[in-house]
LOKE-998232 format. One line per 10 residues: their letters; for each residue x, y, z of C-alpha. Coordinates in pm, 1 decimal, m for minus. Layout:
A> X Y Z ~ ...
***
This chain:
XXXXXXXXXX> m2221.6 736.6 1871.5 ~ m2164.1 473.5 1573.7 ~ m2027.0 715.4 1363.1 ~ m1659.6 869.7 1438.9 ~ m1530.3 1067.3 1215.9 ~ m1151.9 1123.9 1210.4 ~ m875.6 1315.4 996.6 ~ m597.5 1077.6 880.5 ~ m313.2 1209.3 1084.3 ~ m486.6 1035.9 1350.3
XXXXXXXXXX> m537.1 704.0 1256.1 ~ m202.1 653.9 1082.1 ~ m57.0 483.5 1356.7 ~ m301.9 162.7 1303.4 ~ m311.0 208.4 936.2 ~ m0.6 302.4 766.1 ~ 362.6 82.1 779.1 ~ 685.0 172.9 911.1 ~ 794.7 456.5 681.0 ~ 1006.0 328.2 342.6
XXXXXXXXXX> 1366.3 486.5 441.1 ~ 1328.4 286.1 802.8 ~ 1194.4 m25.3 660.8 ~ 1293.0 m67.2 280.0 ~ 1109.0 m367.7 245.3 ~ 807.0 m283.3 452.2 ~ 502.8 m140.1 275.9 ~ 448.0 245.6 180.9 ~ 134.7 418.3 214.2 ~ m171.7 363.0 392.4
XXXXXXXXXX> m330.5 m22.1 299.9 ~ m681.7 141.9 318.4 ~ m593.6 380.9 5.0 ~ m445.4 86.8 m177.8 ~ m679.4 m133.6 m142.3 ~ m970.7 162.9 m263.6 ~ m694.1 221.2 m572.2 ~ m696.4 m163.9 m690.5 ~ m1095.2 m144.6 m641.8 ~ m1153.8 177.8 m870.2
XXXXXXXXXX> m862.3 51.1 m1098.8 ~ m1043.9 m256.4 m1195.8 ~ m1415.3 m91.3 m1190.4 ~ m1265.8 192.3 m1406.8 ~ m1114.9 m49.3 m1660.6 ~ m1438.9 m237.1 m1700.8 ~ m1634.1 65.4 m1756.4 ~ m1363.4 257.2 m1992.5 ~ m1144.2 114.1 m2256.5 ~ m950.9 435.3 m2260.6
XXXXXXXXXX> m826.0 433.2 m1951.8 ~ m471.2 491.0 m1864.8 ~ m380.8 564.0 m1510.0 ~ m615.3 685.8 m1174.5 ~ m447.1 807.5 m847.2 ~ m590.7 928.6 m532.7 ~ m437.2 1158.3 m278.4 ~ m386.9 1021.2 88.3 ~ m264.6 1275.9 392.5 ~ m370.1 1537.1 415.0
XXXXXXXXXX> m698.3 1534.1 207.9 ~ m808.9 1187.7 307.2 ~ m1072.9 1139.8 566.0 ~ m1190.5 806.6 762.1 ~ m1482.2 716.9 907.3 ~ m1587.9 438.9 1156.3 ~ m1880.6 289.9 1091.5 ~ m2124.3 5.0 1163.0 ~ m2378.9 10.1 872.1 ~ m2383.4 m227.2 566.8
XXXXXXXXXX> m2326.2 m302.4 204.5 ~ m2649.0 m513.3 183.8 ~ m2515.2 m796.1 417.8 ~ m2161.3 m752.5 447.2 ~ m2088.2 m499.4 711.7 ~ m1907.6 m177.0 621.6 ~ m1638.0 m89.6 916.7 ~ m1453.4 216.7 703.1 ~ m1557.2 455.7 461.4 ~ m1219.1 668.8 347.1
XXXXXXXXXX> m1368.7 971.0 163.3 ~ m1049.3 1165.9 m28.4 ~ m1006.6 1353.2 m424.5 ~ m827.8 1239.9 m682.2 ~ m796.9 1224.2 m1078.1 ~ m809.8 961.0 m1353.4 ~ m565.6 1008.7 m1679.7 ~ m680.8 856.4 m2022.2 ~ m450.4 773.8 m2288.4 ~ m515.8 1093.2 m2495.5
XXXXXXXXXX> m341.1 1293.6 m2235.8 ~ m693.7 1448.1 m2099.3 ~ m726.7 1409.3 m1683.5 ~ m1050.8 1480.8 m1487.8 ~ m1022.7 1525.0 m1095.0 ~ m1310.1 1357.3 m887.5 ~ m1409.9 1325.5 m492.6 ~ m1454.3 969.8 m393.0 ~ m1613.0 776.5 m143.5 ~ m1483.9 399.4 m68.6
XXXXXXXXXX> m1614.2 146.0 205.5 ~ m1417.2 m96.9 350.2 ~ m1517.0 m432.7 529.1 ~ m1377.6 m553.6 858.0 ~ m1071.4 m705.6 700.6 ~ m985.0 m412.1 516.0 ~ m1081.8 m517.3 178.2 ~ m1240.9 m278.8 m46.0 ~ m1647.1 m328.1 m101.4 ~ m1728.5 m13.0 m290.4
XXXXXXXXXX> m1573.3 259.9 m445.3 ~ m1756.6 574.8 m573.0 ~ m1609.6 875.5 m753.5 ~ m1785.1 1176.5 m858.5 ~ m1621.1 1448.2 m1090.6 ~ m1566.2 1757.9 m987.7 ~ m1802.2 2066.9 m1203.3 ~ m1523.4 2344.5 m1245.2 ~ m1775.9 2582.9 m1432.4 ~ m2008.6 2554.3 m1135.4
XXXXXXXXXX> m1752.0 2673.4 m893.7 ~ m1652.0 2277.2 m789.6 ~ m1307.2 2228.7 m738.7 ~ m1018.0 2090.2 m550.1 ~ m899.9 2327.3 m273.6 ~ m617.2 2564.9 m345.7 ~ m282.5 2391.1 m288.5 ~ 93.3 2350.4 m320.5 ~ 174.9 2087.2 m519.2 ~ 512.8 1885.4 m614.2
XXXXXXXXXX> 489.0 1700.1 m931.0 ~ 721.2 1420.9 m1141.6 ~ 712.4 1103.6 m1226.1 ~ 860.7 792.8 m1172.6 ~ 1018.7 589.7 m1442.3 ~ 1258.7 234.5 m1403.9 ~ 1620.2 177.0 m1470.3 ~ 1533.3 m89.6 m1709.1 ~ 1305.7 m117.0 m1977.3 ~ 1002.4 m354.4 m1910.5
XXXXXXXXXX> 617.0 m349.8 m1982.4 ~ 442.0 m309.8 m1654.7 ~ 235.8 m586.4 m1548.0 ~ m128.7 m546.1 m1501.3 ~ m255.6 m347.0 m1230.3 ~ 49.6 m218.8 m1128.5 ~ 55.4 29.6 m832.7 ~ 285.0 381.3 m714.7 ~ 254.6 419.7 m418.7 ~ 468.6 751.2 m309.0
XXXXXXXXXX> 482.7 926.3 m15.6 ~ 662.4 1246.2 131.2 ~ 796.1 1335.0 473.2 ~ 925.4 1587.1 721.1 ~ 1259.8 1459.6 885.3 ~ 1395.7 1779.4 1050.9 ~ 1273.3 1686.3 1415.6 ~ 1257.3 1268.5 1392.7 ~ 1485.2 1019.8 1171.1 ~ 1075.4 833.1 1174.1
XXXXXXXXXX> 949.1 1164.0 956.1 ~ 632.1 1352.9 988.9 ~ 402.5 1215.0 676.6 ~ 278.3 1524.1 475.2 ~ 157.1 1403.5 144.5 ~ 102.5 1049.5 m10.2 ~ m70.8 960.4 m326.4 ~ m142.6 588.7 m477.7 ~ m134.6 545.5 m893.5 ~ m292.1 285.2 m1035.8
XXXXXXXXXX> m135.3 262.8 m1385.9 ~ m254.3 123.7 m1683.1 ~ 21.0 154.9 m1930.5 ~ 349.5 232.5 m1941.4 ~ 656.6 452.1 m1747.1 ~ 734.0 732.8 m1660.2 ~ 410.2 717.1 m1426.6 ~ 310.3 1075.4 m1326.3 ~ 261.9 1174.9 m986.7 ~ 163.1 1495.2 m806.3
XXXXXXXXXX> 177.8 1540.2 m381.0 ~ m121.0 1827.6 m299.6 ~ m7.9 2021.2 7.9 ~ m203.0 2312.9 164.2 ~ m142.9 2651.2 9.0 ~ m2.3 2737.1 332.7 ~ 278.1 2511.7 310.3 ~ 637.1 2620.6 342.7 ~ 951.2 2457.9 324.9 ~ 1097.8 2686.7 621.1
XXXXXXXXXX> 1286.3 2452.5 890.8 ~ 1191.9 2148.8 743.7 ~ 1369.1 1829.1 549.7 ~ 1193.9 1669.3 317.1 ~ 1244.3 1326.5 151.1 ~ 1056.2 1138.4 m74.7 ~ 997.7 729.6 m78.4 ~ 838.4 542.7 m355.5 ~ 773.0 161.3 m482.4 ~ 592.0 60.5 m797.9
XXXXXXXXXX> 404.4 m289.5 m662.3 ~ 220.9 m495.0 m856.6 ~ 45.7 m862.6 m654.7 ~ 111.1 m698.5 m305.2 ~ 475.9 m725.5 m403.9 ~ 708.1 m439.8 m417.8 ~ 836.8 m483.1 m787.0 ~ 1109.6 m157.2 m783.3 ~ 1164.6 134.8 m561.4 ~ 1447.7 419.9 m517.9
XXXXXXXXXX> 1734.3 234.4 m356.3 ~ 1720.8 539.4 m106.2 ~ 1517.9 852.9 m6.8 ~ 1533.3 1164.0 m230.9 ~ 1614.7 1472.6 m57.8 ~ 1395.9 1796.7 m186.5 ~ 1541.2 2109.6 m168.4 ~ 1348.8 2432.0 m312.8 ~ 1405.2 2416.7 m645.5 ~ 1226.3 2101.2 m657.4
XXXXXXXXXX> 914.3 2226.1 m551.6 ~ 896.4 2418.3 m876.2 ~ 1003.3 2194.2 m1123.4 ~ 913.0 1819.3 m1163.1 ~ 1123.7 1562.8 m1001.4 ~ 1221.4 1241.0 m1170.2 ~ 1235.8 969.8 m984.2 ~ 1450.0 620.2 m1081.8 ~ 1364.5 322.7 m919.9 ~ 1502.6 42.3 m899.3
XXXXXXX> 1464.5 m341.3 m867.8 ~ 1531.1 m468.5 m540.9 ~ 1844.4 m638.9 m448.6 ~ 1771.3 m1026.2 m329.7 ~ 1807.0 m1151.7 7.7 ~ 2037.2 m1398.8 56.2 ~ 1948.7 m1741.8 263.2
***
């Protein structure tokens, strides 16, 4: 077959880096969504002057498939099909399905999003959902095109963590940047430990995170969690 098509959770061993609270300076979430953010960031600031801030949901509503077909010449390896939403700066937000295509080296070649018809019955599936946002330490206009990337995990059986939610916010103003992990409606918190990791990045370069990972209890699934990050300390020689 040319065609494979895969759920996340099983490709997330060649796609996604060593989780945040094992390798602090390592990268968070998977490259593939990333890259597809920074592609529908810039192609949603060209064609709206309004925008504020897009992110798109990774595990476990993203889906990857193999592929050998082509963007006129350049070959398409992965299309990542997933939801998401884009924020404008009036407060409004619109959630969409998307469709991105990757090339053999992972970069982005396309990304399409279409928006979701709510008085025709379209929407995103019923889910649980933990919400917050993420705001600095210090005071500082983001740079350009700078990047959440936020993930959550199950450590009750492994110190490595199960990964059950990630999303990736491309912001275009300022903090606190919202965020919002979708789990099933079937989730529950019984017998399980979950943390949260997050970086803000901007030029592939992790610009603050949370100097460690925030444990959730209950209560926090209810009510919004604010996260502080922080710069990172320097290396020494």
């Amino acid at each position: 077959m040319t065609k494979i098509r895969r759920l996340l959770p099983a490709l997330l061993a060649a796609f996604i880096a060593t989780p945040a609270f094992a390798a602090p300076e390592g990268g968070v979430s998977t490259p593939m969504l990333s890259r597809c953010a920074g592609k529908a960031g810039l192609e949603t600031r060209q064609s709206d002057a309004a925008f504020g801030l897009l992110a798109l949901d990774g595990a476990p509503w993203l889906s990857i498939e193999r592929t050998d077909e082509a963007v006129g010449i350049q070959p398409i390896m992965t299309t990542v099909t997933g939801t998401g939403s884009r924020y404008r700066r009036n407060g409004t937000s619109v959630p969409f399905r998307f469709t991105c295509v990757l090339d053999a080296d992972g970069q982005a070649l396309m990304f399409h999003a279409s928006l979701l018809m709510p008085k025709l019955g379209d929407t995103l599936p019923p889910a649980t959902v933990i919400s917050g946002s993420a705001t600095l330490a210090e005071k500082i206009a983001l740079p350009r095109g700078v990047e959440l990337r936020i993930q959550l995990f199950d450590i009750a059986r492994s110190p490595e963590g199960e990964l059950l939610a990630e999303q990736v916010v491309r912001s275009g103003w300022q903090v606190p940047i919202p965020f919002a992990l979708r789990l099933p409606a079937t989730f529950s918190t019984e017998g399980r430990k979950l943390i949260v990791t997050a970086r803000l990045v901007a030029a592939h370069q992790v610009q603050y995170r949370l100097p460690a990972p925030r444990v959730l209890n209950d209560r926090d699934i209810l009510a919004p969690v604010v996260l502080t990050l922080e710069r990172p300390e320097s290396k020494g020689p």
